[in-house]
N, C-alpha and C positions, 0 to 999 in steps of 0.2 A: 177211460177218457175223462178227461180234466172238463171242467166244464165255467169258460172266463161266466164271470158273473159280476155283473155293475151294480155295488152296492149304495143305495142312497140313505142317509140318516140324519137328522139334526141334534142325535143322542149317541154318542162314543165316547168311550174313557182315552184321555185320563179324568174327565168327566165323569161325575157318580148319580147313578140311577138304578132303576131294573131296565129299562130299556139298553142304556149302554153297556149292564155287563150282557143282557141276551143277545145283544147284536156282537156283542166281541168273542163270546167264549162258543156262540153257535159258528162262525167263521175260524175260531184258532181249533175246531173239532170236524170239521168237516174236509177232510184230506179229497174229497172228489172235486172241490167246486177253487179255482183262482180268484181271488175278490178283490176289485179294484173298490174303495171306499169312497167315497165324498162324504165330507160331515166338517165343522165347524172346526177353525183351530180356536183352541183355549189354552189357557195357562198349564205348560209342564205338556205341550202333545205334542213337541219334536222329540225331548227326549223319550217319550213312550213309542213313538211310533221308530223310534231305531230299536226296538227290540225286537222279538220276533212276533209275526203278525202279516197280515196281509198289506196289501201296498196301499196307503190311506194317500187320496188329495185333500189337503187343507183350505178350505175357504176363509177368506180374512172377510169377517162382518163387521158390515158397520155399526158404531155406536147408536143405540135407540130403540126403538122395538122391535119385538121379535119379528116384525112380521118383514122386517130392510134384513134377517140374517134367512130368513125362509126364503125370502126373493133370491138370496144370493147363494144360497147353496140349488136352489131350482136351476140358475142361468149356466152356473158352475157344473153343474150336471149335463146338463144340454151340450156344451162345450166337450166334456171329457169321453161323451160318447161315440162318437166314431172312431178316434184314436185308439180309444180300447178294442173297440169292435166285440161288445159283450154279444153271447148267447142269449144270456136272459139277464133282466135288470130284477132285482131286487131291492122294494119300497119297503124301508122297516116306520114309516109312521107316515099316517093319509097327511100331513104338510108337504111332504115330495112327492105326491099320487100325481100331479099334473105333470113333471118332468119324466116320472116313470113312465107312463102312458104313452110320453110325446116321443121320448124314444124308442119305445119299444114298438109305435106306429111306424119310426120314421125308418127304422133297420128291420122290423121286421120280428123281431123277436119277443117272448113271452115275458109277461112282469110278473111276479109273483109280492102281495102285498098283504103287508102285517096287519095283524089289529091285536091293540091291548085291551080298549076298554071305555079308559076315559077320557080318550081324544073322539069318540062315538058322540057322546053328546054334548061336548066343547064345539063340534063343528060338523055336527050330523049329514049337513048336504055335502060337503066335502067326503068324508065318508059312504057316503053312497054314490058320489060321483067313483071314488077310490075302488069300491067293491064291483060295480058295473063293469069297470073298465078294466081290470083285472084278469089274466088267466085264471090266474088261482088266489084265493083269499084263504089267509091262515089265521085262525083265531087261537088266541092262547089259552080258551077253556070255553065250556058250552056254554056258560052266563054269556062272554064277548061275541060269541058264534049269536046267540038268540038277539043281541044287539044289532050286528052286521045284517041280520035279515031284516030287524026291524026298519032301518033305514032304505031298505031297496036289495042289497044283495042276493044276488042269487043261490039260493040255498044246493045248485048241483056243483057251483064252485067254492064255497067255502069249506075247509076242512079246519078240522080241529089238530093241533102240536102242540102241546102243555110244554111250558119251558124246563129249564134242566137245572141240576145241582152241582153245584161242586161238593165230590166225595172226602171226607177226611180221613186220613189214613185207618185202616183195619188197628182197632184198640179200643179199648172198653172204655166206660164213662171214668171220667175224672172223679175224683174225692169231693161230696159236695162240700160248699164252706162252710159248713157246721150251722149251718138254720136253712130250714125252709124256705126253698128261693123261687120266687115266681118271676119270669123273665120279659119283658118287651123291648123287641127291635123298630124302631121307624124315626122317621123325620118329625116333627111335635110339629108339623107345620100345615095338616087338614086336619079338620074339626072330625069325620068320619072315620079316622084311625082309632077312636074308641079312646083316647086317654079319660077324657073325661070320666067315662062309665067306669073304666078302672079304675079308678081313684076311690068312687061310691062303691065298689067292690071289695076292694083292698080294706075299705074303713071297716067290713063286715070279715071279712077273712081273718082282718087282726085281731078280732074279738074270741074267735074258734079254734084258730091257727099258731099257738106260743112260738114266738121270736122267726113270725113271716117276715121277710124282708121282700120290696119288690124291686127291681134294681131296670131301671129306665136308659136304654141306650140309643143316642139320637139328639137332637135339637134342632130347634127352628122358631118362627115367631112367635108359637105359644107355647113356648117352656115356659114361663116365667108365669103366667096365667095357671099353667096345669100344678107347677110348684104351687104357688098362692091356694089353689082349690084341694090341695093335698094338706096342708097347714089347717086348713078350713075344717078338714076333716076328720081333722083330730093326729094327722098320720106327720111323725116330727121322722128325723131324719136318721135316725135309728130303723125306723121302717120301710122308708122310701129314700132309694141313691139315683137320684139324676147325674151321670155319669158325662152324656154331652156326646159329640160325637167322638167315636174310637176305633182304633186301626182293626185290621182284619182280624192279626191276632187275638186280642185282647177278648173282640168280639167273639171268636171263635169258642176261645177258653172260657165265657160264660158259658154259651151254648152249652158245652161240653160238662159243665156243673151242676145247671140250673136244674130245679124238679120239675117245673112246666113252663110251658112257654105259650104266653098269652098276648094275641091282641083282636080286642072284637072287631073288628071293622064294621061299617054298615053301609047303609047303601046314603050317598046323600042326597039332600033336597032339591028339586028341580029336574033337569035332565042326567044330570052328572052319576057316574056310573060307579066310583069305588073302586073293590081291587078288582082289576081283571082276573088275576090268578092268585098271586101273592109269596112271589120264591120264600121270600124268609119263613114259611111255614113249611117250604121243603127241608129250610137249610136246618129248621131246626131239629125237623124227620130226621135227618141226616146225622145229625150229632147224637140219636137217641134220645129226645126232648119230645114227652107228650108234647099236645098243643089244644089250648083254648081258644075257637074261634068264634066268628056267627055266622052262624048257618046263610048265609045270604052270598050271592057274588059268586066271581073264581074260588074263594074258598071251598065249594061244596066240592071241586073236584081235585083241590091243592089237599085234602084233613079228609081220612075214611073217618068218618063219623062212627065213635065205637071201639076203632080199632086203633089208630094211629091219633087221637086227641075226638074231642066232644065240642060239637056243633049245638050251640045257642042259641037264645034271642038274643043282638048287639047292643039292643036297646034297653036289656034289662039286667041290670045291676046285677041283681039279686040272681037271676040265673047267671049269670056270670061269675056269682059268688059260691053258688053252689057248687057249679063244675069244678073250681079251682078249689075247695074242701076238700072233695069228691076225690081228687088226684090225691093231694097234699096229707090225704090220712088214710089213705088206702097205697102202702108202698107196692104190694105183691101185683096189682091193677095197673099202677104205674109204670112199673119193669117192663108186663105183658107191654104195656101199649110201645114203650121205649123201644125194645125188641122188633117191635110191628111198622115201627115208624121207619127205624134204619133201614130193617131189609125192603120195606117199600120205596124209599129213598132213592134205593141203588137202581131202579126200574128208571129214574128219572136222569141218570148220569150223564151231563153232557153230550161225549159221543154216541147215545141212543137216540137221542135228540135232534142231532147235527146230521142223524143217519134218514130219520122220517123227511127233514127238509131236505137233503139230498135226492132222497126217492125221489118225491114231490118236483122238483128243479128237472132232474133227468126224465121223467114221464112227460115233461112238457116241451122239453129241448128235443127229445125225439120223437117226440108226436108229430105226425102230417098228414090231415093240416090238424091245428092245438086241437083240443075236444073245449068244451064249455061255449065256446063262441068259435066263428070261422077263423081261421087263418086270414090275415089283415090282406097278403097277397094273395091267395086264393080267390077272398073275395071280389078281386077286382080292383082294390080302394089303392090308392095311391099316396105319397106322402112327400112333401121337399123335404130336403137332408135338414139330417139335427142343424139349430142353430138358427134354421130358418122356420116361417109359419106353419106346423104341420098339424093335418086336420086334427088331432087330439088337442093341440095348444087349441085350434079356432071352438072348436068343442068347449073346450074348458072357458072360452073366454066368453061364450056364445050362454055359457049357464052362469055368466057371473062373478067366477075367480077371480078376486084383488090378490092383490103381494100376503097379506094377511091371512088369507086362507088359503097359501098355497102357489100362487100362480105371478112371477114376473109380469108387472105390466110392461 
């Protein structure tokens, strides 16, 4: 049995994220589940969406803050619901938690809602609104799971589904490029991605390490700052390649060369949470690429500490520098780990992935009444059709929800 499933999101490619490739490549892998999409149109998403893929509604947002494109992919939701006549709605990020909720009150049927991480304590009470109200809460690693409780969630409904990789073809490592290559993937654009610390890293690796190169792929607001702090440190451009961003391929084929593959992440200041998981330390499992992380976050269950790359302190350079020696002059340690990294990789392969939220979807579509909380009708509780005020919107509106956190006024 096919199971219609109404997907809401404000993160889809041809838009680039981790969220929108997990919501696209969990949907193009999971043959049980029909997904109707709602999510933003942007630039280059008619001709993506005539490829193959599930059937996406485009919402046209208006210019200004995000919070008039969350309004409008919420009402838009509300709208596409009955027409579908989904099973069960699926919220990939708590900004659609109020629309998911209000349909799934208003039909009848179960939500099932994501959580990364760092939309946890961007909008905490949103989040616990999201998790309470939920059949099932899906965390992408036990650091997000230990979040989702911390705000209120009910720890019998959240489960844990680590996101997936894409596999590259069965073949051996590429020819490295003739130096020691230590590799990072991200956007330069949060201070808690670790570039800084790499750079005070890198200045000491160069000193141990003859003709290390680090080769930097990504940009964002502070490239030109982390350049400037790399100059600073002695490290000219012989040792350091700010590359910018680059296509899959290209990206791929470092992967596929590089000796380690390093980014500390850490946790940052405030409420704000870091990496929920951190696919790019699968992707580089995957290519056979130790990895240098910190021990902090989704990393500790993205990197076997040991086995598949070495778990740091993020905040400390100099362990930072040590691991990346530690790989970089020990080749026979590095293979083991390369070796250890791939075949663990393949655990994480899309379709394995697409198949646990599958389960998850089909355990609550054929449950009666749901498990975790009553059946909305069983209970008694009644609802007007989507579209109009239903007790989950008055709920939502009754603890506070503006446009900005979710909820159409």
């Amino acid at each position: 049995m096919v199971i219609r499933t109404l997907v809401l999101t404000p993160d889809y490619p041809p838009a680039l994220g981790g969220i929108q490739r997990l919501v696209h490549r969990l949907l193009g892998s999971a043959p049980g589940l029909r997904a109707h999409v709602v999510a933003p149109d942007t630039p280059g998403a008619a001709a993506f969406d005539r490829g193959e893929g599930p059937a996406v509604r485009r919402v046209r947002v208006p210019p200004g803050p995000r919070a008039l494109e969350v309004a409008a992919l919420n009402l838009a939701a509300l709208r596409q619901a009955r027409p579908f006549a989904p099973q069960v709605v699926l919220s990939a990020h708590v900004v659609v938690a109020p629309a998911a909720v209000a349909v799934g009150r208003a039909l009848g049927v179960p939500v099932v809602q994501y959580f990364h991480a760092n939309e946890i304590g961007h909008r905490p009470r949103l989040a616990g609104f999201a998790a309470r109200n939920a059949d099932r809460g899906v965390a992408v690693s036990r650091y997000t799971r230990d979040l989702v409780l911390g705000v209120g969630g009910p720890a019998e409904r959240i489960e844990i589904i680590h996101p997936g990789v894409d596999l590259p073809p069965l073949r051996g490592r590429t020819e490295s490029p003739g130096r020691p290559t230590v590799l990072t993937i991200s956007r330069i654009e949060q201070r808690y991605k670790g570039h800084d610390v790499m750079v005070r890293a890198m200045a000491l690796v160069a000193e141990r390490v003859t003709e290390v190169q680090w080769v930097v792929i990504g940009d964002g607001a502070l490239r030109a700052e982390i350049a400037d702090l790399a100059r600073a440190a002695g490290l000219g451009d012989d040792t350091v390649r700010f590359l910018g961003a680059v296509g899959d391929r290209e990206r791929d084929a470092w992967l596929a060369r590089a000796d380690v593959f390093a980014m500390p992440s850490r946790l940052p200041g405030g409420h704000l949470a870091g990496e929920g998981f951190g696919i790019v330390y699968l992707e580089a499992a995957a290519h056979g690429c130790p990895v240098v992380a910190g021990a902090v976050g989704g990393a500790l269950d993205a990197v076997e500490d040991g086995v598949t790359g070495l778990l740091v302190d993020p905040t400390d350079h100099r362990a930072v520098a040590a691991a990346l020696v530690a790989l970089l002059e020990d080749r026979p340690r590095r293979e083991r780990m390369a070796a250890a990294a791939a075949q663990r990789a393949r655990r994480f392969a899309w379709p394995r992935v697409a198949a646990e939220l599958e389960a998850t979807i089909a355990d609550l579509v054929h449950r009666e009444p749901r498990g975790g909380r009553p059946n909305i009708r069983s209970a008694g509780q009644r609802t007007t059709a989507v579209g109009g005020r239903t007790n989950a919107e008055g709920q939502a509106a009754a603890e506070g929800w503006t446009a900005a956190e979710g909820w159409p006024d």
